[in-house]
C-alpha positions in Angstrom: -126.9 -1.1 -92.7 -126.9 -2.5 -96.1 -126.2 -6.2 -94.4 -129.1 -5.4 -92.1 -131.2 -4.6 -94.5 -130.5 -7.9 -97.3 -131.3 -10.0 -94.1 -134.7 -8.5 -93.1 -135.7 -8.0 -97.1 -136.8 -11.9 -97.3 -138.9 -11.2 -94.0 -140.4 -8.6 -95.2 -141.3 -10.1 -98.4 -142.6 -12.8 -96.2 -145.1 -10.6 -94.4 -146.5 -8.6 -97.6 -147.5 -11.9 -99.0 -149.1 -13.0 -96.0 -150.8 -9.7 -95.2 -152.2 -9.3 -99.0 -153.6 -12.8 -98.6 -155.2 -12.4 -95.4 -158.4 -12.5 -93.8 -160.4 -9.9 -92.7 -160.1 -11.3 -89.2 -156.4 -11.0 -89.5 -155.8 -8.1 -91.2 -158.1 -6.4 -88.2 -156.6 -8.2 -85.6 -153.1 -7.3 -86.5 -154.3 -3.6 -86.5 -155.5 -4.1 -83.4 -153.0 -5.5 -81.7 -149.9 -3.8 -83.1 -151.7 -0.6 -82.1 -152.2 -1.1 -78.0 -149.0 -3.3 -78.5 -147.0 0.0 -79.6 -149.4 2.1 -77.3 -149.1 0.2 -74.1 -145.6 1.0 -73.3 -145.8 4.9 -73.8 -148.8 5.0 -72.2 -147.3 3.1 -68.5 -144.3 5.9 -69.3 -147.3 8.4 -68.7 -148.5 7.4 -66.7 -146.3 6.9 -64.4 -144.8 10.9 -64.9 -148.1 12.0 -64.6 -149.2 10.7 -61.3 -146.3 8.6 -60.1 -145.2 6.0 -59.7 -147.5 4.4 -57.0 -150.7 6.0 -58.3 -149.8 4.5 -61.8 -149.4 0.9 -60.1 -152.6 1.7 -57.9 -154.9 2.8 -61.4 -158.3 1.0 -60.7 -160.0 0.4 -64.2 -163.9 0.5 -62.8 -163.0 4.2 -61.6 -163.4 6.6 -64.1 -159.7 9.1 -64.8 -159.7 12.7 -64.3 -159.7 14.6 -67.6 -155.8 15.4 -66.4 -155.2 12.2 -66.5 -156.6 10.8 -69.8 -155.2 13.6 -72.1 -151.9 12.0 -71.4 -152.9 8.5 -72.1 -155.1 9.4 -75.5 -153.1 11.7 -77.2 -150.0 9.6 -77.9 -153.0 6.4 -78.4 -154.2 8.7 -81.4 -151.6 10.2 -82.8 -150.3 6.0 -82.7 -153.3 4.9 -85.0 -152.2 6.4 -88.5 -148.6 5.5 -87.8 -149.6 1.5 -87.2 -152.0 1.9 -89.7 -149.8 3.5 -92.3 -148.0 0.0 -91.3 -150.3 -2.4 -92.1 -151.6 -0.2 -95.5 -147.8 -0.8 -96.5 -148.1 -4.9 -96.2 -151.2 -5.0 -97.5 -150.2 -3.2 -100.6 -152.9 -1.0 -100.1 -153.4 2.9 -100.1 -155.2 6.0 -97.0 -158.0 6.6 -100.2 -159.1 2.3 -100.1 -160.3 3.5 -96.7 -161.9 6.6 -97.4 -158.8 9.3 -96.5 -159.0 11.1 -100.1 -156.4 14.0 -99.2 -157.7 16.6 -101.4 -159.7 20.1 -101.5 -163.1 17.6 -102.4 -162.5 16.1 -98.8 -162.0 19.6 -97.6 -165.3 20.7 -98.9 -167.0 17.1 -97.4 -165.3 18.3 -93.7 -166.9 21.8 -93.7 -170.7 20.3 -94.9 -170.2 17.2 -92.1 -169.3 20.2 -89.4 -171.7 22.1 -90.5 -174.3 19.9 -90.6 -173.4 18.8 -86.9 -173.5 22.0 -85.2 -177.0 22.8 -86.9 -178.3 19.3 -86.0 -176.7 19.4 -82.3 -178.1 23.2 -82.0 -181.6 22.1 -82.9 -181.5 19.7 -80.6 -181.0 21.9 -77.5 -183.2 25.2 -79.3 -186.2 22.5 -78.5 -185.3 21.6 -74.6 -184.5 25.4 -74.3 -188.3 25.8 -75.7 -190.1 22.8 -73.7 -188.4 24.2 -70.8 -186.1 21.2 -69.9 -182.6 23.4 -69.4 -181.7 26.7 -69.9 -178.5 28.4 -70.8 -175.6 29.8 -68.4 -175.5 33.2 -70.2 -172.8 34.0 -67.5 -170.7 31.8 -68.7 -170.3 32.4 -72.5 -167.5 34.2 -71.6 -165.2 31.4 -71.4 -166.1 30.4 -75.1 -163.1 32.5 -76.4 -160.2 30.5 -74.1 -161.8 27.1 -74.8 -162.4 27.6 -78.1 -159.6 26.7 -79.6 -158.0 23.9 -78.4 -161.3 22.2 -77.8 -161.4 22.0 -81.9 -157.9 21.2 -82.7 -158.6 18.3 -80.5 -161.9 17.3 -81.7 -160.8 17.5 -85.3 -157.9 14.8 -83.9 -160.2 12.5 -82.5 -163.2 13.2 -85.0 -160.5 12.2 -87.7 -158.7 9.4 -86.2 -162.1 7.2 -85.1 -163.6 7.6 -88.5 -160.0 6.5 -90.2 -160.4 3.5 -87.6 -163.7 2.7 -87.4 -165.3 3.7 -90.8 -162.1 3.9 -92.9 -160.4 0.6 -91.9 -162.5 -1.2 -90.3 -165.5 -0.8 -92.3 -164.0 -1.9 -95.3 -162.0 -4.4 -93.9 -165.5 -5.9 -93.1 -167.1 -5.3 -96.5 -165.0 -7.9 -97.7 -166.8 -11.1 -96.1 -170.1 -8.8 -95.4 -172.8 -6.5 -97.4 -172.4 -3.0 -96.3 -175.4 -2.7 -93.6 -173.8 -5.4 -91.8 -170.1 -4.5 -92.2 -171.5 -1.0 -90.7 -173.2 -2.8 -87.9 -170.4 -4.6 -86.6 -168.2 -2.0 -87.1 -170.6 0.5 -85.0 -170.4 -2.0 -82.8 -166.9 -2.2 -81.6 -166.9 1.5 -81.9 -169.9 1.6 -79.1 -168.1 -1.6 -76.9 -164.4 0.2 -77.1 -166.2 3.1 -75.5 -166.2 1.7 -72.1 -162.1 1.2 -71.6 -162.4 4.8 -70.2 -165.8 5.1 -68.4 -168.3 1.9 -67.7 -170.4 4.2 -65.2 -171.3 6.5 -68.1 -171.0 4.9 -71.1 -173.2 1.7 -70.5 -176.6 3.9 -71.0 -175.1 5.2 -74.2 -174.0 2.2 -76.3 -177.7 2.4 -78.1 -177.0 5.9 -78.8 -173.1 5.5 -79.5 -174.3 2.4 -82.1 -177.0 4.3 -83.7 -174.1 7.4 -84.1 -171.9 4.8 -85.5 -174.6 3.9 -88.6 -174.9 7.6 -89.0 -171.5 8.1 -89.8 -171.5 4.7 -92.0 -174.1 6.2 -94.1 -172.3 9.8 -94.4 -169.3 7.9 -96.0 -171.7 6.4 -98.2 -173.2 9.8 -98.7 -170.0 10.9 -99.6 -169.0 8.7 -102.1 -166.7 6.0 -100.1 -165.1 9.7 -99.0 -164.4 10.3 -94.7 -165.0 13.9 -95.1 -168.8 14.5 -94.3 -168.4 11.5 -91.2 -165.0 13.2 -90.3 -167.0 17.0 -90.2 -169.7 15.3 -88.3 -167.7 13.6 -85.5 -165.8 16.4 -84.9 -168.5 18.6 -84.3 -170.5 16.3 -82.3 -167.1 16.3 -79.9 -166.6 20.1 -80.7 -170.0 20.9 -79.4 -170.6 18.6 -76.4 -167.1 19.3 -75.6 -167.9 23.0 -75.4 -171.4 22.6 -73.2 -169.3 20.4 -70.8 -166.2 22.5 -70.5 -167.8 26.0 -70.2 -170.8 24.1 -68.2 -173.1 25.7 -70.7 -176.2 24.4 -70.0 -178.1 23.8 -66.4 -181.3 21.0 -66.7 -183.9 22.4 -64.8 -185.2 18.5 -63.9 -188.9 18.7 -64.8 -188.7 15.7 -67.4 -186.4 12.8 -67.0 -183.2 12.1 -67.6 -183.7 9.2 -70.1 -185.3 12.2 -72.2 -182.3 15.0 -72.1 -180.0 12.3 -70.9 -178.6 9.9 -68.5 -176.0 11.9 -66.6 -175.9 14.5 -69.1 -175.0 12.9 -71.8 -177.4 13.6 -75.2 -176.8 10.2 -76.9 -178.1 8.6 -72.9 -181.6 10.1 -73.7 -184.1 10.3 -76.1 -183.2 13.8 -77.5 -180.3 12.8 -78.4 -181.5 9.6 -80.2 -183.7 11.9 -82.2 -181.1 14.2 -83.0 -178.8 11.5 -84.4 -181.9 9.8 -86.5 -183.0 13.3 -87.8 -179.1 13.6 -89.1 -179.3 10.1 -90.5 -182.4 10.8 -92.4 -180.8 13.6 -94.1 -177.7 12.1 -94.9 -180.1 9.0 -96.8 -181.5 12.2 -98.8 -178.0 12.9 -99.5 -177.0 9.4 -100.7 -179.7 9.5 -103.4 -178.0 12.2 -104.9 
């Protein structure tokens, strides 16, 4: 072991001094790839013991998966991006708090206002199609709240956490190296809009305006925050939380007496203009909150 270990030393030594002198291009791209590098294998493994062997070799990307079959392939592709991460912090000689992971009861605090301040913005939102008589509400079937409940928010705190470590964390101030802030948060929003479409194109496409404009929203709650994750973190999550919980439970019926590009393209808020709103009426508030 000790042999092993002398002989990759000098390599090693090699790759922090090449890593701490990078580019931003590089420094992204190796995050990048060493991430779907290390995903790619487990994910064919799932793949292929989820729907077998022949399915797996028969996937067709243009066809949107089942929710059974994309839990399988996200879950080790999330629980991946802090490991490769951690990686390339390590070369880089760098630390989770340069990109906005703090790790204390402040960021705790930050989570719990961002939450908060999604559910109330998200709720507003539908109070006012409930009022100008664009949906209603399945009172029937609030019942299955309780059973959902929980591991909907377990796994929207995961993916709430893990895209703003990415995408605001890393990526953001990766960017702010070679760019000012606006546009290190515009390319960054960006690629977080794009990457949407590996899963669905059908869907998606009419949201990448909204997913952008939610992408600058959660750039200026870091900056709200103080360079901190917690507020974007609380906010991400709920907005998966909440949307999550409409889908799942099937929440809310749209009675169809406005269009769809005002409540949203095949149900999806951030496909319409409601949802827009709802995003801009956060972002105002969070640019009140910056000033103080």
């Amino acid at each position: 072991m000790s042999i092993l270990i002398n002989y990759l030393q000098p390599v090693v030594n090699a790759l922090r001094a090449f890593m701490e002198d990078a580019s931003v291009l590089v420094v992204v791209m190796a995050f990048f790839i060493g991430w779907i590098g290390c995903w790619l294998p487990i994910a064919a493994i799932s793949a292929m013991s989820t729907t077998g062997y022949a399915n797996a070799l028969n996937w067709q990307p243009n066809k949107p998966l089942q929710p059974e079959q994309k839990l399988p392939l996200l879950v080790p592709l999330y629980l991946l991006a802090p490991l490769v991460l951690w990686g390339v912090i390590w070369l880089s000689n760098k630390s989770f708090a340069d990109y906005g992971f703090m790790g204390n009861l402040a960021m705790l605090g930050s989570l719990s206002l961002g939450f908060g301040l999604g559910v109330i913005s998200l709720a507003m939102m539908f109070t006012c199609q409930f009022w100008l008589g664009w949906c209603y509400l399945e009172k029937s079937n609030i019942k299955l709240i309780p059973s959902i409940l929980p591991s909907i928010f377990l796994i929207a705190l995961l993916v709430g956490g893990i895209e703003e470590l990415v995408f605001r964390g890393f990526l953001l101030t990766e960017l702010e190296r070679d760019y000012p802030i606006w546009a290190a948060g515009a390319i960054s929003s960006l690629i977080f809009a794009v990457l949407h479409l590996v899963w669905e194109q059908r869907e998606t496409i009419p949201q990448l305006p909204g997913l952008w404009l939610m992408g600058m929203m959660l750039v200026l709650a870091r900056i709200a925050d103080r360079g901190s994750l917690g507020i974007a973190w609380g906010l991400h999550a709920a907005l998966v939380w909440a949307i999550a919980t409409v889908d799942t439970a099937e929440l809310i019926t749209y009675t169809g007496k406005t269009s769809e590009w005002l409540t949203g393209k095949n149900k999806k808020p951030l496909a319409g203009a409601a949802g827009i709103i709802c995003v801009l009426g956060t972002g105002l508030i969070l640019w009140l909150l910056s000033k103080y």
